[in-house]
N, C-alpha and C positions, 0 to 999 in steps of 0.2 A: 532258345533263351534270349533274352532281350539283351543288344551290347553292354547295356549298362551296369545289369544283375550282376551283384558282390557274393561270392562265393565263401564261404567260411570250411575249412575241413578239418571234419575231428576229427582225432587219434584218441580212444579213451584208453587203449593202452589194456595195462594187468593190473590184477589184483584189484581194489576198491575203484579205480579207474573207469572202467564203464559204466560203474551206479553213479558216480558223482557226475560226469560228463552223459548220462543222459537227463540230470537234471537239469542240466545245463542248456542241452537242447529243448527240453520244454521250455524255457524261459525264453530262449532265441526264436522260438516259434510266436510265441507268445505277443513279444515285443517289435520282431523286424519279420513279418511273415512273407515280405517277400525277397529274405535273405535263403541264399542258397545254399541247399547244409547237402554235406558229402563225407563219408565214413571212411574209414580205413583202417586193417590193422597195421600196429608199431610196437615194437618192443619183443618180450617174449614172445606172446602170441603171433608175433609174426615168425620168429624162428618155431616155432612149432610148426606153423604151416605152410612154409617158404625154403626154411633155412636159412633166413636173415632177419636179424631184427628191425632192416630197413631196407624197404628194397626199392629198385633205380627208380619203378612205376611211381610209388610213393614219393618218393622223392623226387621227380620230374613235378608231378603233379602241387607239390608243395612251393614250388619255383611259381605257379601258374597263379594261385588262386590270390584270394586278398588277405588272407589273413589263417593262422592254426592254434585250433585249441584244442592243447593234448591233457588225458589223465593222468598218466602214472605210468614207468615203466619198472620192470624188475622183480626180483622176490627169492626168495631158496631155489624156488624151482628151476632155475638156469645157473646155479652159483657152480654149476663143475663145467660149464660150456666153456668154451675159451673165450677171452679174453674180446675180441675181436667182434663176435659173435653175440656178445651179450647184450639185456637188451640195455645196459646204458649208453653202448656204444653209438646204438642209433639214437641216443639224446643229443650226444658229442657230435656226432655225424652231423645232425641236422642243425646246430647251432653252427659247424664251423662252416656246412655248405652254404647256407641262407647269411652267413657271416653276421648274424644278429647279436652285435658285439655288446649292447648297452641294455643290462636286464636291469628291469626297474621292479624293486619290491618292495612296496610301500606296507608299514604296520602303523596300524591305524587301529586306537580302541573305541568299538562301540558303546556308545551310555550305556546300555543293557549291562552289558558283559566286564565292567572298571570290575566289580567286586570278583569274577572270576580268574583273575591276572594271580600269578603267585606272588609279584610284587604288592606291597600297600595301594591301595586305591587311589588315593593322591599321588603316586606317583604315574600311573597310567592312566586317569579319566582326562579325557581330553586330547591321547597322544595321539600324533601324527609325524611318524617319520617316513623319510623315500631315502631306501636305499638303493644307489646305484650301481649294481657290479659290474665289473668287466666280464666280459663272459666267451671269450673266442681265442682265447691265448691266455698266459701262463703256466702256472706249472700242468694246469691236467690237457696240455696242449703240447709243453715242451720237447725237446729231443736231444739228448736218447732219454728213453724211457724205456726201462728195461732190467732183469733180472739179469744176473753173473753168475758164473760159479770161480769164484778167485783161488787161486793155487795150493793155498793151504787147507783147501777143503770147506772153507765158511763160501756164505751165499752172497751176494749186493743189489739190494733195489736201490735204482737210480727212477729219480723223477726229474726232471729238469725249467725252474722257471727261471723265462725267457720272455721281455719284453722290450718294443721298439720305442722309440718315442712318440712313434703315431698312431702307435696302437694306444697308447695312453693320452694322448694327447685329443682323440678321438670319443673316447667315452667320458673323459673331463670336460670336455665341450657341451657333450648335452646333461653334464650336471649339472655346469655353470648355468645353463639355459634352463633346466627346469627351478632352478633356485628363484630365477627371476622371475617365475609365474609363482611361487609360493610365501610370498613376502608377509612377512607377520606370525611364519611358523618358526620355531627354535627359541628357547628363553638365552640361551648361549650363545650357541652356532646356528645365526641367523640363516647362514647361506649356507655355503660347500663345508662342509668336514673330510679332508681328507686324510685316508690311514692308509698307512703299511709300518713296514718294519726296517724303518733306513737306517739302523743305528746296528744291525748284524748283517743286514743284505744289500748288495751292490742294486739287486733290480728296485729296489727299496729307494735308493736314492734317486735312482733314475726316475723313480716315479713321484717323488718329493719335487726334484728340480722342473721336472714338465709339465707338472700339476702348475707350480709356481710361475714357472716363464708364460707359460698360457694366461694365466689369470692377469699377468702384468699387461701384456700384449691386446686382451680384447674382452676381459668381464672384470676389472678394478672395480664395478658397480656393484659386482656381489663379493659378500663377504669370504674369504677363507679362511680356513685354519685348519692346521695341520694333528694328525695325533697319530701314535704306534699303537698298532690295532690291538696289543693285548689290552692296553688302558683304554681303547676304544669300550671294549668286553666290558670291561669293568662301570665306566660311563654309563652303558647302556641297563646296567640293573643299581645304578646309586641313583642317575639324573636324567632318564629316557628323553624327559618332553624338551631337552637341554637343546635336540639334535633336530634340525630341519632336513637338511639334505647328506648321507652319508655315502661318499665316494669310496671305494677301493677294489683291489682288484679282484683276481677267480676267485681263487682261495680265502681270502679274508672275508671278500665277500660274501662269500658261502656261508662261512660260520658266522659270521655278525648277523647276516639275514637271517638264521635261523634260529639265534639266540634271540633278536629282534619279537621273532616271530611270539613266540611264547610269551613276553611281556604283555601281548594282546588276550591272554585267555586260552586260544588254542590254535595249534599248528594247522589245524582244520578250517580257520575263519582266511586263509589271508593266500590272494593272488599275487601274479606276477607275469610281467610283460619282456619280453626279450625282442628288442629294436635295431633295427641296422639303420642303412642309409634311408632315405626316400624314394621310394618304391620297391623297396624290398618286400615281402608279405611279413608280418611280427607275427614274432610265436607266443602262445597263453599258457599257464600251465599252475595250476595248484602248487602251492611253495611243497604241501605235503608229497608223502612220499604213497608208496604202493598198497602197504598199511595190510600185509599179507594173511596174518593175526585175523581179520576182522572181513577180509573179501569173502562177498557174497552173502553175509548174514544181514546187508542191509542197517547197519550200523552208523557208516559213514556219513558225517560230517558235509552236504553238497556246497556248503557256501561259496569257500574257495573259490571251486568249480564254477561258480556264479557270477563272483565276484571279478576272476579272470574274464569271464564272458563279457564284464562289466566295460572291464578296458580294452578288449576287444571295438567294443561301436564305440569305444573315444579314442583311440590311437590310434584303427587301421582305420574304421569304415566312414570315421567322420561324422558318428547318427549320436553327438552328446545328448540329446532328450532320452533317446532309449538309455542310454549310461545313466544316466543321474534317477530315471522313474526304477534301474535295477539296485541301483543302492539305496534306494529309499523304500523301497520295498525289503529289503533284507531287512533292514533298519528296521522300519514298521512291523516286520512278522519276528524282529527281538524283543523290542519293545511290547509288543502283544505275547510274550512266553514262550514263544515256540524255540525249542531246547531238542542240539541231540546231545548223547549222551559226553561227548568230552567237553562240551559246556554245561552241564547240570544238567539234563532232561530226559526225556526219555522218547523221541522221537525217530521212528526210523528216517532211513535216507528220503524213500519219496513221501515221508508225511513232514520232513522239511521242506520239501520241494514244495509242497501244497501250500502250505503255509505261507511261502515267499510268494507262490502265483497270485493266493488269492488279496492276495497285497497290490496285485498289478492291476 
């Protein structure tokens, strides 16, 4: 193989995960045919036939290449496994070994799809927000983490968040940085929005005051503003297109991104990027979940899956023409009706897929 050959490696993972991710793959055939594609299992299917849902090979091999775009891990059929063993853990595993601390989850509504948002249509056509989460520490990171059995016979889950100031100070940097490429989005909060919760939690403040010192120090050029993420929630279904760039951490981020998500039409339409330093490989991965209900019947929603691939050739491999001819092509085969079923249609997974190719 040629030294130069960029390597891409799926993981489609469980449940709806391998229909959507080998749409995916047809598209990347399609688009960069002399990008090198390489399989693997993760997740459950890998403790099925390993006994880990992530194992060293994979993981060595994940260190190596240019970039990963995984499906979906999880579902009932591993919820009595231990803890340990399960396949989220080799989610956690692989963000915190690749230390892909800055996931980027952008919700963005297509023209096509304003009318299928459960918000009014004015308030989603048009939207574009990027939300930034931390993703390699906090609470589903912290220590101890752990069940008790305390004296009087009651139980205690303890979860622990826990953040440094360069852990925060680290993915506020590249929010501040992509603010400055996005200039002219946000009716409000032009720039950085950052949320937690400093007004009951110490790491709340800690993450107020480093978001802050930072911004003094080396991005005064982009705007911020500060918000408690439950009024973040709230924001995001009274005044979406308010927010250009939304900052915070694991957990907030979690739920904001996925509340995000749904103001778009469907959980099914919308990627995400999870980024470390420079020359780290970025990991890709559908915001949706494993969609266990619905695996195998061909149902599944491949956009995501697409759409992830999307920023794939603009964030790892540097091929922005292949990026922009995949979003226009999505774009192009909405606009032409092509519907699967959690956006109004009735198309199976590869008669999406078809749709989108023949848009290429």
């Amino acid at each position: 193989m040629p030294a130069n050959t960029q390597t891409l490696l799926l993981l489609p993972g469980d449940g709806i995960g391998p229909e959507v991710t080998a749409e995916a793959r047809r598209v990347a055939e399609m688009v960069a045919p002399d990008l090198q594609l390489e399989e693997a299992l993760f997740g459950g299917v890998s403790y099925d036939a390993h006994g880990e849902p992530l194992t060293k090979e994979v993981m060595a091999r994940a260190h190596e290449v240019d970039a990963i775009l995984m499906g979906a891990v999880g579902g009932p059929k591993w919820d009595g496994v231990p803890r340990s063993k399960r396949p989220e853990a080799a989610l956690l595993a692989m963000r915190k070994a690749l230390d892909v601390y800055a996931n980027l989850r952008p919700a963005f509504c297509f023209p096509a799809l304003a009318s299928s948002s459960a918000l009014k249509q004015h308030l989603v056509e048009g939207l574009d927000i990027l939300i930034v989460r931390e993703l390699t520490s906090g609470v589903y990171f912290g220590e101890p983490k752990e069940i008790t059995q305390l004296a009087n016979g009651e139980r205690r889950g303890v979860d622990t968040q826990s953040y440094t100031s360069g852990e925060i100070r680290r993915v506020a940097a590249r929010a501040f940085e992509l603010a400055r490429g996005r200039k002219g989005k946000g009716q409000r909060f032009g720039g950085v929005l950052s949320c937690e919760k400093s007004n009951v939690m110490e790491s709340g403040v800690l993450w107020r005051e480093e978001v802050t010192k930072l911004h003094k120090e080396q991005y005064s050029d982009v705007q911020l503003d500060h918000m408690l993420a439950d009024a973040a929630a709230m924001h995001l279904v009274k005044a979406p297109k308010d927010i250009n760039v939304l900052l915070a951490d694991n957990l907030f981020g979690d739920i904001l991104s996925d509340e995000a998500a749904m103001l778009t039409g469907s959980i099914g339409m919308l990627p995400s990027a999870a980024l470390g330093d420079p020359g780290v490989p970025g990991l890709y991965e559908p915001v949706h979940g494993s969609a266990p209900d619905i695996a195998g019947k061909g149902l599944a929603n491949p956009c995501a899956a697409i759409l992830s691939l999307e920023m794939v050739m603009r964030w790892s491999l540097g091929r922005p023409d292949a990026a922009d001819r995949i979003f226009k092509a999505v774009n192009a085969a909405l606009d032409a009706g092509a519907r699967t079923a959690d956006i109004g249609g009735k198309l199976s997974t590869r008669q999406m897929g078809d749709a989108i190719l023949k848009q290429l």
